[in-house]
N, C-alpha and C positions, 0 to 999 in steps of 0.2 A: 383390423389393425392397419393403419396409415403405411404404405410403404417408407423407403427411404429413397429418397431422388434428388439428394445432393450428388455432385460429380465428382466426389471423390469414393462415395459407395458407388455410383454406378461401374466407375472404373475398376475398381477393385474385387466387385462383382461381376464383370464381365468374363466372358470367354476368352482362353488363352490367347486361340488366334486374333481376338479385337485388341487381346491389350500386347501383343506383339506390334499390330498396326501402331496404335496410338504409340508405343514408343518408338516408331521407326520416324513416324511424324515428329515427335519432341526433337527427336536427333536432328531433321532435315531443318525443324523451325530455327534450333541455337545454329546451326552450323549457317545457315541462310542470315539471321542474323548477325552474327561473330562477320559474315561476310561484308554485310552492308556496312556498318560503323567500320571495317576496315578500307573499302571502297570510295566510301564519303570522305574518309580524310584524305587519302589519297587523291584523290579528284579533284578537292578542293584545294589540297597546298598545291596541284600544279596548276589549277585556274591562276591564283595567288603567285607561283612562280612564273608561268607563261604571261602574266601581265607587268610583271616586275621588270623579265629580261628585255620584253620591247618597250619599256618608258626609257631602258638605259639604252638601248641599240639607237634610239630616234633619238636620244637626249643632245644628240652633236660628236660623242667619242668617236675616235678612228679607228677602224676595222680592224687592224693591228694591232693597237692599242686591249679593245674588245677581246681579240683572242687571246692576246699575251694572259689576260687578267685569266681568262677561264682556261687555261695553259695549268697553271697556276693556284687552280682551285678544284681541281678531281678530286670526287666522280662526278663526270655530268648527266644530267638528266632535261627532258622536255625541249623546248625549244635551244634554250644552249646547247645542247648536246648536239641538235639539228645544223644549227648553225659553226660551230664548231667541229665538226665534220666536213660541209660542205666550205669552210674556209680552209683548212687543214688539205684538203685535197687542191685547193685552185693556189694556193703558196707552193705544196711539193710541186705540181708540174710548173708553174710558174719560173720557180727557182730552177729548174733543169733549160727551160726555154725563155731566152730573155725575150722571143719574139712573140708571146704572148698569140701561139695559137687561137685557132678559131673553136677545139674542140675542149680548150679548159672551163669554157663554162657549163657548155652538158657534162663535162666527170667532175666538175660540182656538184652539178643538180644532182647526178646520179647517187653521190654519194650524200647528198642531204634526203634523195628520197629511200633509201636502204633505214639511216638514222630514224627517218619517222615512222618507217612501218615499224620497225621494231618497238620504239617508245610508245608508237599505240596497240599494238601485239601485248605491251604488257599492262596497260589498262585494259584491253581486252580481257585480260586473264583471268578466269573462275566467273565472268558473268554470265557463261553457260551455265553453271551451276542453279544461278538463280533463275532462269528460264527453265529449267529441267524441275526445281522444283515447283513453283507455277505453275507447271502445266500439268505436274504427275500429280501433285500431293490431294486433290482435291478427288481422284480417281481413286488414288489407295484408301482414302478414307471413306467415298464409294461402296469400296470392296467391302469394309469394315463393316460398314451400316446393311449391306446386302446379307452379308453371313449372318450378322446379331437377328437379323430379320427374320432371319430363316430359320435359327435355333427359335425363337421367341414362336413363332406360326408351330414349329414341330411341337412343342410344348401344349400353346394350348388344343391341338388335337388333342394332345391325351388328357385332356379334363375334358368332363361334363358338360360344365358349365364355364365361360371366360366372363368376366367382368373386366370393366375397363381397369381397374385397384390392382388385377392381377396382369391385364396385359400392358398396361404403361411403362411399367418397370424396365419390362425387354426391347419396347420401341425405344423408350429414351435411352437406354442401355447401346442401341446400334445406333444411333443417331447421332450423337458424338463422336463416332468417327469420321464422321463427315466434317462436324461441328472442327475436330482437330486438322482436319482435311484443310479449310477451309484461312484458317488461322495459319496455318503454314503458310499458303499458297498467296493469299491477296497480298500481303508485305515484299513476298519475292514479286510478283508479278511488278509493282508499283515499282520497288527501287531498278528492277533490272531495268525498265522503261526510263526512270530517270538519270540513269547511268551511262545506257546509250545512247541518252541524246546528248550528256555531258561529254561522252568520249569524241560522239557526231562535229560537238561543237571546237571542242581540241585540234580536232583532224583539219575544218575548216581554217582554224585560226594558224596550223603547222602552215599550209597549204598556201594561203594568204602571203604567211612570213616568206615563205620559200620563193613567192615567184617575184614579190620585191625585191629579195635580196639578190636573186639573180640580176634581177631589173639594175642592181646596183653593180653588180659587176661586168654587166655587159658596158656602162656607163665608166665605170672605172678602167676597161682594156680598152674603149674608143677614146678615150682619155689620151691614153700611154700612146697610144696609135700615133695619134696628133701633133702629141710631144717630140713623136722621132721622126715623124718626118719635116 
């Protein structure tokens, strides 16, 4: 008689402990996925949004102007938020000191680099997740195929005789856990890669923005300098 070695008998024939595995795996795959399509949009509307705020920061608007608008339009997030912090800081001391210290443009900057870590702190966030399953899920399903292996060897000790009809069952039976191992694991591995070099590239483009804009206000207080004497 032909075994059955579709994967829905094998699963349902297997051992407790393998089909514990296999569903720890199912969980880890939705949860890893449910993660990605949530990561990916978010990534992407702030690529989309971080290339929006600087067409309008460089489009000619005055700084003032600029803040009023995002004054005006909380909550902020990504690069506005960066910038809008680091203006908001160099205004309050500004307005306390009309002489336009020499130490308002580093409690700018300070305060535009608190905004970015935090805004990339939160793209950072759950892509350990994805790294932890990548790296674990392909060992637990390992463990899976080691145990199945090991009932299936104890088994055919106790026959006579093994033919392959009778030991195929048990190999294919542990080997799916790897097989679901596997299938978790490559999807987390790929997107956590593409997500940190999306955050990577964020970070750069914060970084960029931050040290022009400073570039601009040290430009804008030799200015005012100029003016009063």
């Amino acid at each position: 008689m032909q075994a059955d070695l579709s994967i829905l008998t094998l699963i349902t024939e297997a051992s407790l402990l393998v089909q514990i595995i296999l569903a720890i795996l199912v969980l880890m795959s939705v949860a890893s996925w449910a993660l990605i399509f949530i990561k990916y949009r978010q990534l992407r509307d702030m690529h989309q949004h971080t290339k929006a705020f600087e067409d309008r920061f460089w489009s000619g608007i005055s700084l003032k102007r600029l803040f009023e608008e995002l004054k005006s339009s909380r909550p902020h997030q990504g690069l506005d938020k960066v910038f809008y912090e680091g203006y908001q800081e160099f205004t309050r001391i500004t307005q306390k000191n009309s002489q336009l210290a020499v130490g308002v443009v580093p409690a700018a900057q300070r305060a535009m680099r608190v905004a970015e870590s935090r805004e990339l702190d939160r793209f950072d966030h759950n892509l350990s997740f994805l790294a932890t399953v990548g790296s674990t899920s392909p060992y637990i399903g390992l463990f899976g195929t080691v145990w199945g292996i090991m009932n299936s060897f104890l088994s055919i000790g106790q026959m006579k005789q093994a033919t392959l009809a009778v030991v195929a069952p048990g190999i294919a039976e542990a080997l799916i856990a790897t097989a679901f191992g596997l299938f978790a694991a490559i999807p987390a591995v790929i997107a956590y890669n593409k997500f940190s070099d999306s955050v990577d590239r964020l970070s750069v483009s914060f970084e960029n923005f931050r040290e022009e804009f400073v570039a601009l206000l040290d430009r804008h207080i030799l200015t005012k300098q100029t003016e009063g004497k």
